[in-house]
ROGURO-881643 format. One line per 10 residues: their letters; for each residue x, y, z of N, C-alpha, C. Coordinates in steps of 0.1 Angstrom, whole numbers, plus 5000, padded with zeros to 4 digits. Each point is the difference from the previous one (the first is absolute). Layout:
// residues N
a	X:Y:Z:X:Y:Z:X:Y:Z  ...
***
This chain:
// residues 154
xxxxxxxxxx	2121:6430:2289:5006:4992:4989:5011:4992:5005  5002:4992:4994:5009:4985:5003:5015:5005:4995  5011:4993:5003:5012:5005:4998:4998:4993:4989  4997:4989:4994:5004:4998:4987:4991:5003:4990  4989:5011:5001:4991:5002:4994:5000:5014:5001  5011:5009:5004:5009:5008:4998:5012:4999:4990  5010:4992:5003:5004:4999:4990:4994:4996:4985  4991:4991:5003:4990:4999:4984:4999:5010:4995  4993:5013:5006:4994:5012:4997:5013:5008:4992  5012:5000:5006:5013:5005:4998:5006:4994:4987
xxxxxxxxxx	4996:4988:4995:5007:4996:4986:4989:5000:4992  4988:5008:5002:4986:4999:4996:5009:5014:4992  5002:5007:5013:5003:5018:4989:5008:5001:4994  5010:4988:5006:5018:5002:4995:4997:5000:4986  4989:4987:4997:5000:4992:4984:4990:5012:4993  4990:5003:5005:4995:5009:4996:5006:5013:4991  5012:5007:5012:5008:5013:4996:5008:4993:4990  5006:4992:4999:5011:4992:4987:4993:5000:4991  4987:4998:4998:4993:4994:4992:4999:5018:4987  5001:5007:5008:4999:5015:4995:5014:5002:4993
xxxxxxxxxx	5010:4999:5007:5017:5003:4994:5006:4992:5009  5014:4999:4996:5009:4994:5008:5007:5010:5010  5001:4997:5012:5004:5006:5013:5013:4993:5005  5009:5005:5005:5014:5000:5006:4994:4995:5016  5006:4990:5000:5000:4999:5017:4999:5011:5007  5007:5002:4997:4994:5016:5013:4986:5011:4999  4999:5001:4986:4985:5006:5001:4992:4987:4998  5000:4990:4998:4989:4993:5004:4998:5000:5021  5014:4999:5008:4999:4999:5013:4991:5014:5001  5002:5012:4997:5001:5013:5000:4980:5001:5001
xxxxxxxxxx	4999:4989:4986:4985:5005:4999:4994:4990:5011  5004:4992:5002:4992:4991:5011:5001:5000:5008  5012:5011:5008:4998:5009:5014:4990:5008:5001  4998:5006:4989:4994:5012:5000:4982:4997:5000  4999:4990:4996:4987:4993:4999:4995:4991:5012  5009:5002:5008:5000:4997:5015:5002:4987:5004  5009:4991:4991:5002:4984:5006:5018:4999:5009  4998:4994:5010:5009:4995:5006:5014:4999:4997  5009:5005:5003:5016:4999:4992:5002:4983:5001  4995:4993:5005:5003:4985:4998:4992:4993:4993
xxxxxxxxxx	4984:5003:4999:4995:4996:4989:5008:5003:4984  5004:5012:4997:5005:5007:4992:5014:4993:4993  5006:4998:5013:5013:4990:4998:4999:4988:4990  4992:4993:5009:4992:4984:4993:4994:5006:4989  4991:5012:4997:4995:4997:4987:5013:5005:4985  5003:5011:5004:5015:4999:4994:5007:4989:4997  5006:4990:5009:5006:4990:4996:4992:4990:4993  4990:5000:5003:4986:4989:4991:5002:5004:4987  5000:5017:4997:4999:5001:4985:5014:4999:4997  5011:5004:5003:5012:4997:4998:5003:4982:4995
xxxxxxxxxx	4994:4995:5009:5003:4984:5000:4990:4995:4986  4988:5005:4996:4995:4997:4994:5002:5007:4982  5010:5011:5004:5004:5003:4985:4994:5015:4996  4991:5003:5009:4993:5011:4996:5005:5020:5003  5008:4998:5009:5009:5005:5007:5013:4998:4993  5006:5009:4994:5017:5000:4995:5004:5010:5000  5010:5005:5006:5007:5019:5006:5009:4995:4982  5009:4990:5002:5007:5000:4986:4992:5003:4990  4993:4992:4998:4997:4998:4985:4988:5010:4997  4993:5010:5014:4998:5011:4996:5005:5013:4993
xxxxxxxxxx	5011:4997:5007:5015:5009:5001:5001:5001:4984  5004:4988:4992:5005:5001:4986:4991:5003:4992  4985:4994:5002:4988:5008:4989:4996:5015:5006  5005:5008:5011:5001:5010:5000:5005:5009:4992  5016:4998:5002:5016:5002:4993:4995:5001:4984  4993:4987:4998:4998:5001:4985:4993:5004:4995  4987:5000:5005:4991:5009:4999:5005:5018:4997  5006:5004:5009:5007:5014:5002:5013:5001:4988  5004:4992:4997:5012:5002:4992:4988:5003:4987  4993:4990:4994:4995:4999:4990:4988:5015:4999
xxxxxxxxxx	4997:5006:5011:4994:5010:4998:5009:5009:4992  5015:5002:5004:5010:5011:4996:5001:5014:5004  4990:5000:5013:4999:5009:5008:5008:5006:5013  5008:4995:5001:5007:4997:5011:5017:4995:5001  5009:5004:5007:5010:4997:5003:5002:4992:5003  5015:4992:5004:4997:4991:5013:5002:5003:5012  5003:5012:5007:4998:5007:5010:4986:5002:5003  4991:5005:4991:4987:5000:5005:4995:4986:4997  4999:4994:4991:4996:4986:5002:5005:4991:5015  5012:4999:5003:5000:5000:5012:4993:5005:5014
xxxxxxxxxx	4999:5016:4996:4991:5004:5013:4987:4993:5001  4995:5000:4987:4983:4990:4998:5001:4989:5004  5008:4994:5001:5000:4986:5004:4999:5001:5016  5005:5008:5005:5004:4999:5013:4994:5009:5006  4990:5008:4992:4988:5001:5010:4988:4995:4996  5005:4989:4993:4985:4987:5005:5004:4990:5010  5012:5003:5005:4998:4991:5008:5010:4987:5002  5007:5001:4989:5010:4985:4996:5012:5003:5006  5010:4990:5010:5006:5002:5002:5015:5002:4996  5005:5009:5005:5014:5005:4995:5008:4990:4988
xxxxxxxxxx	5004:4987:5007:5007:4995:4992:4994:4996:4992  4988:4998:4998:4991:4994:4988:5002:5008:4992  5004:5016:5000:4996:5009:4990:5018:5004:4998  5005:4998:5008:5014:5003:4996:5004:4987:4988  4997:4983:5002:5002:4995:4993:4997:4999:4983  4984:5007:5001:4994:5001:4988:5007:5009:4990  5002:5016:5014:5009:5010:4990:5009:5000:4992  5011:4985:5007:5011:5000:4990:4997:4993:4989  4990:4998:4995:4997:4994:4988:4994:5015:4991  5000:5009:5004:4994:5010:4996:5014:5003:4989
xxxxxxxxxx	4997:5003:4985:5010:5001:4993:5005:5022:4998  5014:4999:5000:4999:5015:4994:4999:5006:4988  4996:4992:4990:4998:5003:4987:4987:5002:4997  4991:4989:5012:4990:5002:4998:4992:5017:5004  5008:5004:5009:4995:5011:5011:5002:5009:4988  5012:5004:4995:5004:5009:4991:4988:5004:4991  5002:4982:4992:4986:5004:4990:4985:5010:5004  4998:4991:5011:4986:5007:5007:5002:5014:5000  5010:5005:5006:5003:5014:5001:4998:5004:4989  5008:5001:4987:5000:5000:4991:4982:5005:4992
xxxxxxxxxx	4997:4990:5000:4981:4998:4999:4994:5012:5009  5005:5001:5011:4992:5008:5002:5002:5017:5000  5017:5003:5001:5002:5011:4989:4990:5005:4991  5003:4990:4990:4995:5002:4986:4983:5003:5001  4994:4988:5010:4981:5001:5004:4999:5018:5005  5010:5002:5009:4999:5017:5010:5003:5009:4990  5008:4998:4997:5007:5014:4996:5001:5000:4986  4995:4989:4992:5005:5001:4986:5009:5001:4993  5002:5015:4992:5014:5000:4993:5006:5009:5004  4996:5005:5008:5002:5013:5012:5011:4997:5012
xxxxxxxxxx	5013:5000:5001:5009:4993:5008:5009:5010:5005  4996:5014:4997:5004:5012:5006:5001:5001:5020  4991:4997:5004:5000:5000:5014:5002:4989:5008  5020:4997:5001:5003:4991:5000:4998:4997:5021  4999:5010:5004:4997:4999:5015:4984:4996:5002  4994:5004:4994:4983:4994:5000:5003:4984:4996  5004:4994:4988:5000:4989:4999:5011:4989:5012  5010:5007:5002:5007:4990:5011:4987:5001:5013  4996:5011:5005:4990:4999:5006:4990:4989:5002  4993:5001:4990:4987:4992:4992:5004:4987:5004
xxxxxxxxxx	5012:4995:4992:5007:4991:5002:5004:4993:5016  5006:5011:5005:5002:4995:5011:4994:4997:5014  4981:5007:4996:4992:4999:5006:4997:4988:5001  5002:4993:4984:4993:4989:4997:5004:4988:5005  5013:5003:5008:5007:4989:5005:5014:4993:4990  4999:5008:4993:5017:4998:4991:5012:4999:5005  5009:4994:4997:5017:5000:5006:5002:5015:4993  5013:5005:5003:5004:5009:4995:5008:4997:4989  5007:4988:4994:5008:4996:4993:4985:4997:4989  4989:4994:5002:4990:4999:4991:4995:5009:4997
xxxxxxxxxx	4998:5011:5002:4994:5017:4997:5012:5000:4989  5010:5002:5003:5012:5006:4993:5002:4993:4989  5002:4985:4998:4995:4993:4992:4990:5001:4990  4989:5002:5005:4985:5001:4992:5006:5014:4993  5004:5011:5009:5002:5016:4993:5008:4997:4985  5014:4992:5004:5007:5002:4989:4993:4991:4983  4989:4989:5009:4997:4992:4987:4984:5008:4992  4995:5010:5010:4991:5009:4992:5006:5010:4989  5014:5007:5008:5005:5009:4992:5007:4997:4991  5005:4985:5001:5003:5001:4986:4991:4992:4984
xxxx	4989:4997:5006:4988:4997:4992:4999:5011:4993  5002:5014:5007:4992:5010:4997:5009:5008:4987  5017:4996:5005:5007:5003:4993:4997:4996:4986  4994:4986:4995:5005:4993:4989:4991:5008:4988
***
């Protein structure tokens, strides 16, 4: 095979695998090492989709973030971990986070309280738990606790 009929083959799969989900620079390099093409073919096809629009670490980054906020499954501690083991880099994800609100996190918590455990708020170490598996601040756990208990109060 021809060096540039190599690289052909290489934005043949790049476009291909995109075509399935959107990939982070690095698992796209990641899969097209692994599929056995050249770290310099790889380079060029990377920047081809980069150059061409198809390719964005950012603007993956924020329909992730939003995606994950809007599920309400998650903290921003663990929404952060997800982000950054697909692959996006650091400051990409540190930038997005600070957009990450604390009222919003609370609420989630909050929701999911009430989805787990119901009206059942006796086992207040299982729920900081739960919670703080899930990737919660500790000021948002404590938060969400006091706005369940006093629902429960009224």
């Amino acid at each position: 095979m021809t060096l540039l009929s190599m690289k052909r083959e290489a934005l043949s799969t790049a476009l291909r695998l995109l075509a399935g989900r959107a990939y982070s620079e690095q698992e796209l390099r990641a899969k097209l090492l692994k599929c056995g093409y050249a770290s310099c073919d790889i380079n060029c096809v990377v920047t081809e989709l980069r150059e061409r629009g198809y390719l964005d670490d950012d603007a993956l980054c924020r329909f992730l973030l939003d995606k994950y906020r809007r599920a309400g499954k998650y903290g921003k501690q663990a929404i952060i971990s997800k982000l950054r083991q697909r692959g996006l880099p650091a400051k990409i994800v540190e930038e997005a986070a600070v957009s990450f609100d604390y009222y919003e996190e609370w609420e989630y918590a909050a929701k999911l309280i009430r989805r787990r455990f119901g009206e059942d708020y006796s086992d207040l170490a299982a729920i900081i738990r739960y919670l703080g598996a899930k990737g919660f601040s500790r000021a948002a756990i404590l938060q969400a606790l006091r706005h369940v208990s006093q629902e429960t109060e009224l």
